[in-house]
C-alpha positions as CSV (number, residue, x, y, z in Angstrom):
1,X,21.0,-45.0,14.1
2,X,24.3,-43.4,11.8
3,X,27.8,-44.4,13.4
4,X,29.6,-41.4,14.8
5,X,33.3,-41.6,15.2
6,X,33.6,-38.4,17.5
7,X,29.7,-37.8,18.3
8,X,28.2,-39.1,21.3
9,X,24.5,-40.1,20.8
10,X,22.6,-39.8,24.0
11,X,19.6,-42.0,24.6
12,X,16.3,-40.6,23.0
13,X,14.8,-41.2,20.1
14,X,14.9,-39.2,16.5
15,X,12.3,-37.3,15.4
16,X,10.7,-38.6,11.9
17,X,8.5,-37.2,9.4
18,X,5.4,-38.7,9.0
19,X,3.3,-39.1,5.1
20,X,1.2,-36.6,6.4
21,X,3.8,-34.0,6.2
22,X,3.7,-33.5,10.1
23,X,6.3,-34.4,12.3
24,X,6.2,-37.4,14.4
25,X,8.3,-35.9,18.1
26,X,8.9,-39.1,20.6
27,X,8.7,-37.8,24.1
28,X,12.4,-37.8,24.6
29,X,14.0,-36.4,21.1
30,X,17.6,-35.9,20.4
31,X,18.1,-32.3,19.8
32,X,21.7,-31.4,18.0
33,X,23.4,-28.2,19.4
34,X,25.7,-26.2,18.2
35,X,27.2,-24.0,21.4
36,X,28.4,-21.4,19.2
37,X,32.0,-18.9,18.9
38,X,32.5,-16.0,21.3
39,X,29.5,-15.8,23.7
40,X,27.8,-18.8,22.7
41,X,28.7,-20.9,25.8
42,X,27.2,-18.3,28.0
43,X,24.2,-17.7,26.2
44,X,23.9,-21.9,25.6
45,X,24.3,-22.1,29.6
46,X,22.0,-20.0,30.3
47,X,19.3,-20.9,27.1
48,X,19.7,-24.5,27.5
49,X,18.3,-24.4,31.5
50,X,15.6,-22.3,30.5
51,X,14.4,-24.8,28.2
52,X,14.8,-27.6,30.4
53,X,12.9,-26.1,32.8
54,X,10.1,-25.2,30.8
55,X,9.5,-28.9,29.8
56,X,10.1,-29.9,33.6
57,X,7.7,-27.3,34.7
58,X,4.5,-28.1,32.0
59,X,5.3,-32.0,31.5
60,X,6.3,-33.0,35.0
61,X,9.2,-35.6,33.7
62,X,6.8,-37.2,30.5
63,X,8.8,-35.1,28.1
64,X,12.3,-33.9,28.0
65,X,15.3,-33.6,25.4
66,X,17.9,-35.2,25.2
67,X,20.7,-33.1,24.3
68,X,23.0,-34.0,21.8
69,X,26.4,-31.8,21.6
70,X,27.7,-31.6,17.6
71,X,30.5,-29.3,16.1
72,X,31.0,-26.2,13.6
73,X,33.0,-22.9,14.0
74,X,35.9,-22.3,16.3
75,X,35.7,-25.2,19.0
76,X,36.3,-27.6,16.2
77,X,38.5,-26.1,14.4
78,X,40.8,-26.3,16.9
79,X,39.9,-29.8,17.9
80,X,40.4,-31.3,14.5
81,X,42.0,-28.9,12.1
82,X,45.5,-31.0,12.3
83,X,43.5,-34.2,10.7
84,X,40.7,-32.2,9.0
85,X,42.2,-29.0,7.7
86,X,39.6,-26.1,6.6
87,X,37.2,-28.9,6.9
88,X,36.9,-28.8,10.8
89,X,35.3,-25.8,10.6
90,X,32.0,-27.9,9.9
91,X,32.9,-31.6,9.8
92,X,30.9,-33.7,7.9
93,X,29.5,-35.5,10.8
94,X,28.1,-32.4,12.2
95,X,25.7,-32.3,8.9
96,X,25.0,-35.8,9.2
97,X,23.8,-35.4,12.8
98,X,21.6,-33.1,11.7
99,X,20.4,-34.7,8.5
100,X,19.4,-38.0,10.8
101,X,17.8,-35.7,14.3
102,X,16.0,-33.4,11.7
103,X,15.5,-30.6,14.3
104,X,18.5,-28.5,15.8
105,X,19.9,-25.5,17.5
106,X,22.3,-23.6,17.6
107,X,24.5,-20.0,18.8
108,X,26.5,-17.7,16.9
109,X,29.2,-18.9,14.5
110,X,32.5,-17.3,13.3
111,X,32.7,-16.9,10.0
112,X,36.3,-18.3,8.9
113,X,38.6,-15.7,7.7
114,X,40.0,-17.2,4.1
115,X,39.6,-20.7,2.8
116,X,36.5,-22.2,1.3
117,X,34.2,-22.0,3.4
118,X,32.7,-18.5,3.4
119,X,30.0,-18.3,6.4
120,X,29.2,-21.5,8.2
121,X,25.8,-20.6,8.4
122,X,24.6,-20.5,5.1
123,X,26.8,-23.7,4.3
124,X,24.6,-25.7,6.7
125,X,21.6,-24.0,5.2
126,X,22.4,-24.7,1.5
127,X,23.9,-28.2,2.8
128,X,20.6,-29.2,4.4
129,X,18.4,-27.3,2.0
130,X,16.8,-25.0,4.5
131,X,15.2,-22.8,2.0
132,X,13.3,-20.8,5.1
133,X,14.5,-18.5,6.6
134,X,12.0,-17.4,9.5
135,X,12.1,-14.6,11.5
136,X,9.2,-13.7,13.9
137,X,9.4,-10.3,15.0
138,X,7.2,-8.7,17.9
139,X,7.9,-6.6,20.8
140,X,8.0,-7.2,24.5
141,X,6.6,-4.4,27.2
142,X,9.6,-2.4,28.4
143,X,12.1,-3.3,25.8
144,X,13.4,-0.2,25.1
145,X,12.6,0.9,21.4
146,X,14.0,3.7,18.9
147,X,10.3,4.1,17.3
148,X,7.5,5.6,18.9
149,X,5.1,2.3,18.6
150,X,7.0,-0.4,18.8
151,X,3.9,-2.7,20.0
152,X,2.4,-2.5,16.1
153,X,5.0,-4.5,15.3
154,X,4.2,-8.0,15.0
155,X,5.4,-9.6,11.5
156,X,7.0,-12.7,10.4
157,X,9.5,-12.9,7.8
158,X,10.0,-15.4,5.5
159,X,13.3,-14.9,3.3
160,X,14.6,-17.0,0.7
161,X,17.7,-18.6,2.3
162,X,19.2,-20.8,-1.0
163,X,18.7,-18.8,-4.2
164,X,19.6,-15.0,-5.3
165,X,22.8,-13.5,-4.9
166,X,23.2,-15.2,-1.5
167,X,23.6,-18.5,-3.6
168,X,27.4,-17.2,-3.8
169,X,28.0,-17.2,-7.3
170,X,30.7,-14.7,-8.5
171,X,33.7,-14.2,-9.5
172,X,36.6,-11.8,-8.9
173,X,37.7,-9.0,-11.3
174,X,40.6,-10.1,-13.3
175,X,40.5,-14.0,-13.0
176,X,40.7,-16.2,-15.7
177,X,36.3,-16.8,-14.9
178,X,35.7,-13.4,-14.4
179,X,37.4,-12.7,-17.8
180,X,35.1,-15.9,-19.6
181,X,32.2,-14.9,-18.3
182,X,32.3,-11.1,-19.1
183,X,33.6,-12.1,-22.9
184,X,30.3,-14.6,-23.3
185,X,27.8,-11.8,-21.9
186,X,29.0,-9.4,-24.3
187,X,30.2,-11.2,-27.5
188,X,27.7,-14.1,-27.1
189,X,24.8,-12.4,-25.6
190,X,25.2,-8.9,-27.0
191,X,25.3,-7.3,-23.7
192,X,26.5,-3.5,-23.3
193,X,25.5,-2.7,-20.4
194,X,28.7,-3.4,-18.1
195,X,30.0,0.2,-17.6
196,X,33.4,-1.1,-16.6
197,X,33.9,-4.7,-18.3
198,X,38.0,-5.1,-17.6
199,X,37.6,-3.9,-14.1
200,X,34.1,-5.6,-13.0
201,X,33.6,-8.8,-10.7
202,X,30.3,-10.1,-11.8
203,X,27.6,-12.0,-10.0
204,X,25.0,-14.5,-10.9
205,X,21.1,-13.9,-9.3
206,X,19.4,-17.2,-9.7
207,X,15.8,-17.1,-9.1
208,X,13.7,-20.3,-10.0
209,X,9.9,-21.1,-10.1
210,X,10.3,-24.3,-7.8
211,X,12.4,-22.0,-5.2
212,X,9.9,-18.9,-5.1
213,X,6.8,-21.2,-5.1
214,X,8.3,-23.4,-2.1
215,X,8.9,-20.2,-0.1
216,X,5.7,-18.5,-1.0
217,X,3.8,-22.1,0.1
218,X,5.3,-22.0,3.4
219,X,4.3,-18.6,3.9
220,X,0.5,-18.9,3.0
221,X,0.4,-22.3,5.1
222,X,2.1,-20.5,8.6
223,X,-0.5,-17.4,7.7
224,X,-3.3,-19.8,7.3
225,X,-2.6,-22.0,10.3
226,X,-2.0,-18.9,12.6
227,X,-4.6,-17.2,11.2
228,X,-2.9,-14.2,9.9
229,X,-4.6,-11.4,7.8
230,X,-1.9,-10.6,5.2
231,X,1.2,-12.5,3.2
232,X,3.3,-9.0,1.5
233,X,5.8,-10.4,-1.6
234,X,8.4,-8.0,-1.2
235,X,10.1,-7.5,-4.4
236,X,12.6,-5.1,-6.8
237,X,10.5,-6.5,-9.7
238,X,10.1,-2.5,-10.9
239,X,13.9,-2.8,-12.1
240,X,14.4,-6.9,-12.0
241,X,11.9,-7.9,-14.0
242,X,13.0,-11.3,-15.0
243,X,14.0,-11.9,-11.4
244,X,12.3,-10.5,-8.8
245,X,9.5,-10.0,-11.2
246,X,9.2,-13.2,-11.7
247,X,9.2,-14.2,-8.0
248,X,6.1,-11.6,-7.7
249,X,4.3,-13.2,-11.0
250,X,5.2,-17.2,-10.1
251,X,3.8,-16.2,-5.8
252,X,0.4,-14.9,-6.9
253,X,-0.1,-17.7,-9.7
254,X,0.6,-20.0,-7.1
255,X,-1.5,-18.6,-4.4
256,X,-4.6,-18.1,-7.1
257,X,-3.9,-22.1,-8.2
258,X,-3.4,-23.7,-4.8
259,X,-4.9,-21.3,-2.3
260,X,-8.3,-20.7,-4.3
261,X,-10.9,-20.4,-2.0
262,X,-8.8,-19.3,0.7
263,X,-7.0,-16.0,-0.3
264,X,-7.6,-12.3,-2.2
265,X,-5.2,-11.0,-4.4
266,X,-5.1,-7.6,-3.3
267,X,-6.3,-6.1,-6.9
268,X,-8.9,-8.4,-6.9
269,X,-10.6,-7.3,-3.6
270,X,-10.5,-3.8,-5.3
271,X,-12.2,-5.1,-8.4
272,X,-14.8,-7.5,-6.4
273,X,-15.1,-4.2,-3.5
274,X,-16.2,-1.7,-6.4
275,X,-18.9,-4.7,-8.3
276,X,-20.3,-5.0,-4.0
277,X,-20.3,-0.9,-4.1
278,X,-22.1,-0.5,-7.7
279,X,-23.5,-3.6,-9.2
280,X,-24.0,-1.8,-12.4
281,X,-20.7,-0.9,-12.8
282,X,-19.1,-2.0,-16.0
283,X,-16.0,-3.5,-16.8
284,X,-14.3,-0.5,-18.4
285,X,-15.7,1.7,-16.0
286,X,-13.9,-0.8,-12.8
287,X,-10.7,-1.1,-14.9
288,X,-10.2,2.8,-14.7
289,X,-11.2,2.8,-10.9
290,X,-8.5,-0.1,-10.2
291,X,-5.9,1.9,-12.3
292,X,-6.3,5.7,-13.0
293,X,-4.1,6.0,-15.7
294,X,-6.2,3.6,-17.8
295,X,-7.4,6.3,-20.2
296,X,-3.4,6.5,-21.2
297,X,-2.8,2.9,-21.9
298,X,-2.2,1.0,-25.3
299,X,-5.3,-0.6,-26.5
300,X,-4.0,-3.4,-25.2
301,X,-2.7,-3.1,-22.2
302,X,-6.5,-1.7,-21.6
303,X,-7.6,-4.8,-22.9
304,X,-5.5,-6.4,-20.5
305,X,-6.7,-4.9,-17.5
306,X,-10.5,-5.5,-18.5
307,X,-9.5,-9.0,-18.7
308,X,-8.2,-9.1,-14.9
309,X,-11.7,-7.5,-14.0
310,X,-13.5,-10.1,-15.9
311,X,-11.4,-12.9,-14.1
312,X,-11.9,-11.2,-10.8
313,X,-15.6,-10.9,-10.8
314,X,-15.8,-14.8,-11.7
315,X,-14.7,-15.0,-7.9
316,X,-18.2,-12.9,-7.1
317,X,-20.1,-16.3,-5.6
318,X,-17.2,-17.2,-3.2
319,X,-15.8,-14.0,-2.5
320,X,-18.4,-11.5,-3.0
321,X,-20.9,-9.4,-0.4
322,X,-18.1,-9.0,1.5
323,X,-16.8,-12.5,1.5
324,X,-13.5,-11.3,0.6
325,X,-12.5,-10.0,3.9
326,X,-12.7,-12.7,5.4
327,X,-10.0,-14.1,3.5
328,X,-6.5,-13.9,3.6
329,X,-5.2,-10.9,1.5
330,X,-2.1,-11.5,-0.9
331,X,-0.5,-8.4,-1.4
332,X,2.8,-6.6,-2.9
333,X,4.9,-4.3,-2.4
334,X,8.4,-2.7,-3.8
335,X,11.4,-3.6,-1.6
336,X,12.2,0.1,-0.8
337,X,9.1,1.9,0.4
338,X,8.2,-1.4,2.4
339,X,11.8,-0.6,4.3
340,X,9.9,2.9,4.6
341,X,6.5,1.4,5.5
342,X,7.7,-1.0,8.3
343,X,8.3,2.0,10.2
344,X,5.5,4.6,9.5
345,X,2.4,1.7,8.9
346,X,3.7,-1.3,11.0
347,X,0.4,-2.5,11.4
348,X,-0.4,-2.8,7.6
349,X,2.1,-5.8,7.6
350,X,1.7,-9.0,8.7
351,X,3.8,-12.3,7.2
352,X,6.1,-11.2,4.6
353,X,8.1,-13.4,1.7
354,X,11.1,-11.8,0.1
355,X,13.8,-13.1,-1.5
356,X,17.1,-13.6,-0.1
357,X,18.3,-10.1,0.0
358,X,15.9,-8.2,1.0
359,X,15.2,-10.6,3.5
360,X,18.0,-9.6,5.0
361,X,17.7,-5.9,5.1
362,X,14.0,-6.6,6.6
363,X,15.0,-8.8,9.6
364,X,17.9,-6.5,11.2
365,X,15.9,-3.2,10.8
366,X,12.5,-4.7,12.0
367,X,14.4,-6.5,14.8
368,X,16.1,-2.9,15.5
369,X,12.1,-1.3,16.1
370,X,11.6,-4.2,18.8
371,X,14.9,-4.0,21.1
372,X,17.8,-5.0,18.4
373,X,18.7,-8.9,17.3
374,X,20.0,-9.4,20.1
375,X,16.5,-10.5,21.4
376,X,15.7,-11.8,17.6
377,X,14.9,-15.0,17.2
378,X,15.3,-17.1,13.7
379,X,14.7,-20.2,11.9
380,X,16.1,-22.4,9.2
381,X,13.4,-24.6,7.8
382,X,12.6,-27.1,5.1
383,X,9.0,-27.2,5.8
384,X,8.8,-30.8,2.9
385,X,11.8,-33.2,4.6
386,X,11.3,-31.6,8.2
387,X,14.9,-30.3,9.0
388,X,15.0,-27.4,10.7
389,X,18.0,-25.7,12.7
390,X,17.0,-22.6,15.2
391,X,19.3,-19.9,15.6
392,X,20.7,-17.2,16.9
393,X,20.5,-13.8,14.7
394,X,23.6,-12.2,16.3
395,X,27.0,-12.5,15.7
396,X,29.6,-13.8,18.3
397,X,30.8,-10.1,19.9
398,X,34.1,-12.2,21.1
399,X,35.2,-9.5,23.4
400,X,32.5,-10.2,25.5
401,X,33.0,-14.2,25.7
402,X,33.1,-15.9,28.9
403,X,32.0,-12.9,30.8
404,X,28.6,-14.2,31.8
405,X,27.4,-10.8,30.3
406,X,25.4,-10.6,26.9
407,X,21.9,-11.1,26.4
408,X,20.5,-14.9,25.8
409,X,17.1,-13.8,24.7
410,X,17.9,-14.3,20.6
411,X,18.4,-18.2,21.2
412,X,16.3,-18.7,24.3
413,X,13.2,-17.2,21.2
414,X,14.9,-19.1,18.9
415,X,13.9,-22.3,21.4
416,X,11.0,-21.3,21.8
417,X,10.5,-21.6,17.9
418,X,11.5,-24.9,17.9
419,X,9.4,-26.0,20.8
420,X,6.6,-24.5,19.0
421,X,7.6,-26.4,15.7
422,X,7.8,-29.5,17.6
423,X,4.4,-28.8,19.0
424,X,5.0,-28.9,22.7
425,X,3.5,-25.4,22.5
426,X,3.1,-25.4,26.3
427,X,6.3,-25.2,27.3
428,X,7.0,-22.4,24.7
429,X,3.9,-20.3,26.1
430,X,5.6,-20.4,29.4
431,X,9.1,-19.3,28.5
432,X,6.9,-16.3,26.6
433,X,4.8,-15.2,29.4
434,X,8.7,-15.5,31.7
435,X,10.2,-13.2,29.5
436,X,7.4,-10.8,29.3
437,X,7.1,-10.7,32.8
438,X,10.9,-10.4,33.5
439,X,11.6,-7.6,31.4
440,X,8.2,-6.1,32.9
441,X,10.3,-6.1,36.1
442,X,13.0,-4.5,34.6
443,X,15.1,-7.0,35.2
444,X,17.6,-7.2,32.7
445,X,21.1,-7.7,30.7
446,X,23.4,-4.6,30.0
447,X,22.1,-4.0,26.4
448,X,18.5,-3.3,27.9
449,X,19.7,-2.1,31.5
450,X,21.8,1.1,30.2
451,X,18.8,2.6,28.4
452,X,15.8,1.5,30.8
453,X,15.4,4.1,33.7
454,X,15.0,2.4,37.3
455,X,16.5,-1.3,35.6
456,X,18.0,-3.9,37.4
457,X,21.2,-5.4,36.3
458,X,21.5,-9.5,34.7
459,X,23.8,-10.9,34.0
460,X,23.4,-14.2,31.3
461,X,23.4,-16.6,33.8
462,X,20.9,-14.5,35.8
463,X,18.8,-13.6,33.8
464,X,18.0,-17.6,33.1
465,X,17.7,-17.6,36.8
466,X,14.7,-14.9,36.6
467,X,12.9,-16.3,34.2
468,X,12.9,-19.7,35.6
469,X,11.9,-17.9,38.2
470,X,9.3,-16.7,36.6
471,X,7.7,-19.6,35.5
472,X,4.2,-19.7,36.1
């Protein structure tokens, strides 16, 4: 193992990948942690005995973690910031603990006011390449919910966590790089379309090929292996076409090359669905069913759409009579009527990849239908090298720190992600079935407790105590 000068390695044993692209989990891992700012000692109190518990409880002593405390945020900061400066804020041996343990945890992080460093969260994700982020999001009986049917939710995100404008590239009005750049995009590249060039900060949207296709691969594979019925691209390619366009365009070529005889394109299944309905049905005549406004294309743009047909119905042996719906269906959709759709058709999603932004948007007001983030659960992943670091979605809410107080259930899911990932999948059923049948009791923290009629107050620590309870 690494050297650590201020890291203490408890006994275990790292987790490895194997050639297979599976990991390899010894029966007593080392597991980083990362407390967390504000509340994050509670909630790691509380989360931490939960988990332990769970192992206990399925494995009867063959399995357990060993824990292994590492740094980043506040704690740190003011540990170390006399000999490390800024850089306490996430030392360097903190990434390197996670680099060599591959699989992590951790709570809420401040993000620094000033210096370089702008959120400690996506530092460790660009620093370890997590280009996943994953957010499962499903309901619990008795959560209390703003919508009406909060039990048709049940979708999994997965956002792009290293490229568009999340990547962090930009520059403030008036700098000397602000200036450079905005003279080269309009006296090198002829671009007018800066409204208000000596008083705009500009940004830079990377999107690449390699990036969307990773994503999109990790998505198909989770739908695949879970057997899930849909992967959505949500996109803004209507009005970024080079971009987000191109993140729609690059996800179906790559599902259509690598995913074959597994998936549908969603046109497709229209195309193959009206040959299975009317075998005599020509190609012109299924172009104008699959898009009604064929009659006022181009001649070629009609020529295009008869050529999709023709591809499509080469699929009729494999995914014909039927076949099709069996299959899992590759669909998109336009980032802003899916933040619409989410709400009024919940059921017609299932695993979703988005870029970065929209990501974003997605997670927080799905996780709002189901009880809020703070019961939210998320993931960093690189699904090639392994790494992974769980997470809590919520911020630190500092006024409530060391009050034993706020709810533990974002990184107590969170663990249960990583238990899953590991694939000690028992003990992650059981924390499940504790939680459901806790918050089935109505027992629960103040953020539930205050809008559920006839509750019973939690507090953090407490509410670890009823689910361990619980454990069955």
């Amino acid at each position: 193992m690494m050297g650590y000068s201020y890291l203490t390695v408890p006994e275990g044993e790292k987790i490895t990948m194997g050639g297979n692209g599976r990991l390899n989990v010894p029966n007593n891992p080392v597991i980083p942690y990362i407390e967390g700012d504000g509340t994050g000692k509670d909630i790691w109190k509380a989360s931490v005995r939960v988990f332990n518990a769970a192992i206990e409880k399925c494995y009867g002593g063959t399995r357990k973690i060993s824990w292994m405390e590492v740094y980043a945020g506040e704690k740190p900061f003011n540990m170390f910031r006399d000999t490390m400066g800024d850089q306490a804020w996430l030392p360097d041996e903190t990434v390197k603990a996670f680099k060599e343990f591959r699989v992590g945890i951790k709570g809420p992080l401040t993000t620094p006011i000033g210096g370089g460093i702008r959120s400690l969260n996506v530092a460790l994700r660009h620093l370890l390449d997590l280009y996943v982020c994953l957010r499962p999001v499903r309901w619990f009986q008795g959560v209390p919910s703003p919508v009406k049917k909060p039990e048709d939710v049940d979708m999994v995100i997965f956002r792009e966590n290293c490229e568009d404008i999340y990547a962090g590239i930009e520059w403030m009005q008036g700098t000397d790089e602000c200036n450079r750049v905005i003279s080269f995009l309009i006296k090198e590249l002829g671009v007018d379309k800066i409204r208000f060039p000596e008083t705009s900060s500009i940004g830079i949207k990377p999107i690449s090929k390699e990036g969307s296709e990773r994503l999109v691969r990790a998505a198909i594979e989770y739908a695949l292996r879970h057997k899930r019925k849909s992967v959505t691209l949500v996109h803004k390619g209507n009005i970024m076409k080079f971009t987000e366009g191109a993140f729609k365009d690059w996800s179906y070529d790559l599902a259509r090359s690598e995913f074959r005889e597994q998936v549908v394109c969603e046109r497709e299944s229209w195309i193959i669905d009206n040959k299975d309905r009317n075998n005599d049905l020509t190609v012109e005549a299924n172009a104008r069913k699959i898009d009604p406004g064929f009659d006022m294309m181009t001649p070629q743009q009609q020529a295009d759409i008869c050529a999709e047909v023709e591809e499509a119905l080469k699929l009729m042996p494999t995914h014909g009579r039927g076949q099709w719906k069996k299959l899992l269906l590759i669909r998109d959709t336009i980032a802003d009527i899916t933040l619409q759709q989410v709400l009024t058709r919940a059921k017609e999603f299932d695993v979703l990849a988005c870029m970065n932004l929209e990501g974003d948007f997605l997670s927080d007001a799905l996780a709002a239908q189901v009880g809020g983030i703070g019961i939210a659960p998320g993931a960093n992943i690189n699904y090639v090298s392994g790494h992974a670091i769980f997470e809590a979605t919520h911020g630190t809410a500092p006024k409530y720190a060391n009050l034993d107080k706020v709810n533990p259930g974002s990184v107590i899911l969170s663990g249960v992600m990583m238990l899953e990932y590991m694939g000690w999948q028992e003990a992650a059923d059981m924390i499940v079935r504790s939680i459901d049948r806790t918050i089935g009791q109505k027992r629960v923290t103040y953020d539930f407790e205050r809008m559920m009629q006839g509750a019973i107050l939690l507090s953090c620590s407490g509410f670890a105590d009823a689910l361990i309870e619980n454990m069955k």
